[in-house]
NUKE-554335 format. One line per field, with one value per atom (N, C-alpha, C, O): residue number from 1; residue in one letter; atom name; x, y, z. Coordinates in steps of 0.001 Angstrom, whole numbers. Each point is the difference from the previous one (the first is absolute). Layout:
<recs>
n	c(NUM  ...)
res	c(a  ...)
atom	c(CA  ...)
c1	c(X  ...)
c2	c(Y  ...)
c3	c(Z  ...)
</recs>
This chain:
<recs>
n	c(1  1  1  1  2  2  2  2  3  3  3  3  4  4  4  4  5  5  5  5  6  6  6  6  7  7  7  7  8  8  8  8  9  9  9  9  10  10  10  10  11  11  11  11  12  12  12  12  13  13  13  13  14  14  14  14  15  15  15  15  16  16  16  16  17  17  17  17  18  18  18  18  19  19  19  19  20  20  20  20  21  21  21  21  22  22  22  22  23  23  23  23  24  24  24  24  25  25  25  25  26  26  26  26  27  27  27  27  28  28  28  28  29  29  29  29  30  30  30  30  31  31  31  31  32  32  32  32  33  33  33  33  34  34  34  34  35  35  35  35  36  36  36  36  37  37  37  37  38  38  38  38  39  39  39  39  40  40  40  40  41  41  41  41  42  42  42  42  43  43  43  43  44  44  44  44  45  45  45  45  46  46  46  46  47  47  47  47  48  48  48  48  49  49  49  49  50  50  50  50  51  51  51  51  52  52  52  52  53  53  53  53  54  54  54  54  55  55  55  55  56  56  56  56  57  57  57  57  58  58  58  58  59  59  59  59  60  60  60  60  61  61  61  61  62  62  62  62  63  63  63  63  64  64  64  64  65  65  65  65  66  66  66  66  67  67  67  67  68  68  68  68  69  69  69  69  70  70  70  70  71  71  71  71  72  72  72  72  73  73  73  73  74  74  74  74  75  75  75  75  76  76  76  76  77  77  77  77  78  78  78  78  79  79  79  79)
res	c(x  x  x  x  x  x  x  x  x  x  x  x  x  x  x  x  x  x  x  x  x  x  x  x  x  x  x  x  x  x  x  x  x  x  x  x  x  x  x  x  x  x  x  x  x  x  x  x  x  x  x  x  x  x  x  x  x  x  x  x  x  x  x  x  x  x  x  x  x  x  x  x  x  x  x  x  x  x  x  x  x  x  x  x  x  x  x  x  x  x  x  x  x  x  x  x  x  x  x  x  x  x  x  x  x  x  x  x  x  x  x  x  x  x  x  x  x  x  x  x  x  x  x  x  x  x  x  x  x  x  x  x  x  x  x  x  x  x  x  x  x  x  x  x  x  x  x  x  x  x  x  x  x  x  x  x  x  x  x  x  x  x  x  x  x  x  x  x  x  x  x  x  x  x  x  x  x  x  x  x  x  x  x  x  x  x  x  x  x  x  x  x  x  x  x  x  x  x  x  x  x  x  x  x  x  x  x  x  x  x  x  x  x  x  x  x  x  x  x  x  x  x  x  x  x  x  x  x  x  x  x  x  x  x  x  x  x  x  x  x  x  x  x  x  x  x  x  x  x  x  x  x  x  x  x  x  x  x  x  x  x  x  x  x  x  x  x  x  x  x  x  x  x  x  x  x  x  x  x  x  x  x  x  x  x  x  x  x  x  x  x  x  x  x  x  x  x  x  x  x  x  x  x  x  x  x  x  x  x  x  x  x  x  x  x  x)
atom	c(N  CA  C  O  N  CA  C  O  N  CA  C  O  N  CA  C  O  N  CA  C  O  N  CA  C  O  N  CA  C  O  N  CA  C  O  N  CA  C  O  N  CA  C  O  N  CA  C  O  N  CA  C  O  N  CA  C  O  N  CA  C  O  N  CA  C  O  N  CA  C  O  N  CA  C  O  N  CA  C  O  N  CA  C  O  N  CA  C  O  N  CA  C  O  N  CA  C  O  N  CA  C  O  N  CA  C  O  N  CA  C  O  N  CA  C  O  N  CA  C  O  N  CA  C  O  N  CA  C  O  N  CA  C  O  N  CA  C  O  N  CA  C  O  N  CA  C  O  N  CA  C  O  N  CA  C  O  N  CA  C  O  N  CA  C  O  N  CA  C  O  N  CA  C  O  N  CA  C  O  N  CA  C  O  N  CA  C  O  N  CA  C  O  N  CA  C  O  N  CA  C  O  N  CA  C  O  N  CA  C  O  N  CA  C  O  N  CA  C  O  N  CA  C  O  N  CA  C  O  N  CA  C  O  N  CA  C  O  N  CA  C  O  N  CA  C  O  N  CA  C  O  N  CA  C  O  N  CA  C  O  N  CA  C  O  N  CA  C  O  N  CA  C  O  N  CA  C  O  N  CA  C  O  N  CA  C  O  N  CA  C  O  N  CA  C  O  N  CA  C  O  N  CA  C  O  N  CA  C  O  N  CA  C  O  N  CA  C  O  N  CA  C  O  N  CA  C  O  N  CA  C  O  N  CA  C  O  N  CA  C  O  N  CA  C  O  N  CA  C  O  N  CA  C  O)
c1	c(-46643  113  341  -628  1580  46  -498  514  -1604  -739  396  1099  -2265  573  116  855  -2008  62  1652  582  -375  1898  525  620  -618  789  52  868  -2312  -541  367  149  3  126  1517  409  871  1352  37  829  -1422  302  -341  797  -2017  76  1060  618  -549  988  1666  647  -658  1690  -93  979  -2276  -38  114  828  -1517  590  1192  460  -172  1650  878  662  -880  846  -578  796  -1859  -276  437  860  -1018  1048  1091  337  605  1290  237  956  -1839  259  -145  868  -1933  -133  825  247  350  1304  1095  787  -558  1476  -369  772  -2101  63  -42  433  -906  -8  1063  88  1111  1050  728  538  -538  645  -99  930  -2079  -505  -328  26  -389  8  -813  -193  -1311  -1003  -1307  -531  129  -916  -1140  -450  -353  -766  463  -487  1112  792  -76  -345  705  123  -1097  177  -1807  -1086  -446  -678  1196  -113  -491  -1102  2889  430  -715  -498  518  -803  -1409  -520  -9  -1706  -11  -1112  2128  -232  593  -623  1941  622  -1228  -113  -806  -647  -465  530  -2305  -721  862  -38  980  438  1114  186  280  891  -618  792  -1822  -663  -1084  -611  302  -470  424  -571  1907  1148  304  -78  527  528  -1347  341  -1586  -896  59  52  -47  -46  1444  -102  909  1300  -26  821  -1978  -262  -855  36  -675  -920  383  -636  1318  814  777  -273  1123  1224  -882  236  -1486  -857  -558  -109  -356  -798  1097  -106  930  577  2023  806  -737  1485  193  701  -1388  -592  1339  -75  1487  1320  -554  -631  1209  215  -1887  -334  -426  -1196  -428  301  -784  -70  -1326  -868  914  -1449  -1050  -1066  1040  -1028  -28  -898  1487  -395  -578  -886  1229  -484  -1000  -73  -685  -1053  121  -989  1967  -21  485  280  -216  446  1431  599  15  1269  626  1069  -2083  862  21  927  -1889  -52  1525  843  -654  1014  1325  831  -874  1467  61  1069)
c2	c(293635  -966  736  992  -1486  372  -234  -923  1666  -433  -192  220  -686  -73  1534  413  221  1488  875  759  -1756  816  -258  828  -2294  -650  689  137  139  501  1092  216  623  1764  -366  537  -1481  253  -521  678  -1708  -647  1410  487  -131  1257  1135  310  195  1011  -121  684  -2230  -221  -497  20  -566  -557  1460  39  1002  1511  638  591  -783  461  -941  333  -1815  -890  -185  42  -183  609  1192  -194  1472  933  186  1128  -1918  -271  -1005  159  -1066  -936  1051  136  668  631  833  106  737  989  -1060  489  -1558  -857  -126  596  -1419  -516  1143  -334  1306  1607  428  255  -38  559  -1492  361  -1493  -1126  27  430  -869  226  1311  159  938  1012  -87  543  -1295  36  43  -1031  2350  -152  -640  -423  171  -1145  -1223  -68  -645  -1258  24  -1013  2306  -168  68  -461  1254  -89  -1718  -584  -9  -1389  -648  -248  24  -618  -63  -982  2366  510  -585  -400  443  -282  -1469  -419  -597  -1317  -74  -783  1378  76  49  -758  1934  301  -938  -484  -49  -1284  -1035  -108  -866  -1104  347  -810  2020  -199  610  478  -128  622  -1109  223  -1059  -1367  -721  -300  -206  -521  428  -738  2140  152  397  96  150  -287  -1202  10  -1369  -952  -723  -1071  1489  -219  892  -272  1636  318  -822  48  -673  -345  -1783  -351  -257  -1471  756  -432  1454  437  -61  -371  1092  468  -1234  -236  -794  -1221  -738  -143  -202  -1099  150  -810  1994  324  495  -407  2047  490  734  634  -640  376  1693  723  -408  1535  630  1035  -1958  418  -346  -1078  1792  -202  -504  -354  412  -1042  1220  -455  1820  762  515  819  -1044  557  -1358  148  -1461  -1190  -462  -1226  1651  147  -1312  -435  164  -1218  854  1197  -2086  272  374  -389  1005  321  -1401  -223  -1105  -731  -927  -788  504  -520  107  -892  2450  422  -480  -345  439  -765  -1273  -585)
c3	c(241844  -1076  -1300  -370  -256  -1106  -1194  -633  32  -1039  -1538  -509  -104  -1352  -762  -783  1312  -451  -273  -774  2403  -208  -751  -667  382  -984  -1811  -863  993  -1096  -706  -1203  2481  -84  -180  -1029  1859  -464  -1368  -607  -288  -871  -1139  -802  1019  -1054  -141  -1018  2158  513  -1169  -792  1516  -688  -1270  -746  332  -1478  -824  -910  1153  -340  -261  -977  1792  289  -966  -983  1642  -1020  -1797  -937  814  -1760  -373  -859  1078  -58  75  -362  769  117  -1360  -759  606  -1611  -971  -862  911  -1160  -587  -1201  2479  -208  -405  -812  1080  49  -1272  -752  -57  -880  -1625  -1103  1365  -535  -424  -1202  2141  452  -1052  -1047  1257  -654  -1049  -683  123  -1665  -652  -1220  2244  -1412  -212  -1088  1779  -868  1119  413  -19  1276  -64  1065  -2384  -328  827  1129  -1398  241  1566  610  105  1107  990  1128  -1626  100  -136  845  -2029  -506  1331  491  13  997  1207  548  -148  1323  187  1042  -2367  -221  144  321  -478  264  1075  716  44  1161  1173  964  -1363  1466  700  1000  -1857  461  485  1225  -1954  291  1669  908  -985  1182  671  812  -578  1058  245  1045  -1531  499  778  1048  -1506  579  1119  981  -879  1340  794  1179  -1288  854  600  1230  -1970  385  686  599  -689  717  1313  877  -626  1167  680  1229  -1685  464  744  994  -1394  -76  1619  1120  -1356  1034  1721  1150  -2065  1885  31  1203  -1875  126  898  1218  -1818  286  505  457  -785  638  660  926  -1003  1562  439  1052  -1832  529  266  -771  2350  332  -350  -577  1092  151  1700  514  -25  1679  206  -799  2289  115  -209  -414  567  88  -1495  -196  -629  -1479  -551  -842  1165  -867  1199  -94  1121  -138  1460  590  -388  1048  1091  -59  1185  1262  -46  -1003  1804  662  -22  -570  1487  167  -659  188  -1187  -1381  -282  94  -534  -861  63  -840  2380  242  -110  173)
</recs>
């Protein structure tokens, strides 16, 4: 089964990677690495909410390219 823990651990992982990527874009744009700290510092929380919860909607209820032994059902569930 795939837990929320996973969900959890990818949403941090890439909320990292992707705030660091605003901060350099927005840095690198304006000239002003303040600004781009700005960004990042309201960037993190709100989209790392979000896409927790858009993981979480996908395994609930869409389930696409998740098999029966990671979502926790039968083989023949799955099919």
């Amino acid at each position: 089964m795939i837990s929320w823990k996973r969900h959890a651990a990818k949403t941090m992982t890439w909320r990292v990677v992707a705030t660091t990527t605003t901060v350099i874009i927005v840095g690198v744009g304006t000239g002003e690495w303040a600004v781009g700290v700005a960004v990042g510092a309201v960037e993190f929380p709100t989209k790392m909410l979000l896409y927790y919860l858009h993981e979480r909607v996908w395994y609930k209820f869409i389930g696409l390219g998740v098999t029966g032994a990671e979502s926790g059902a039968s083989v023949a569930q799955a099919e």
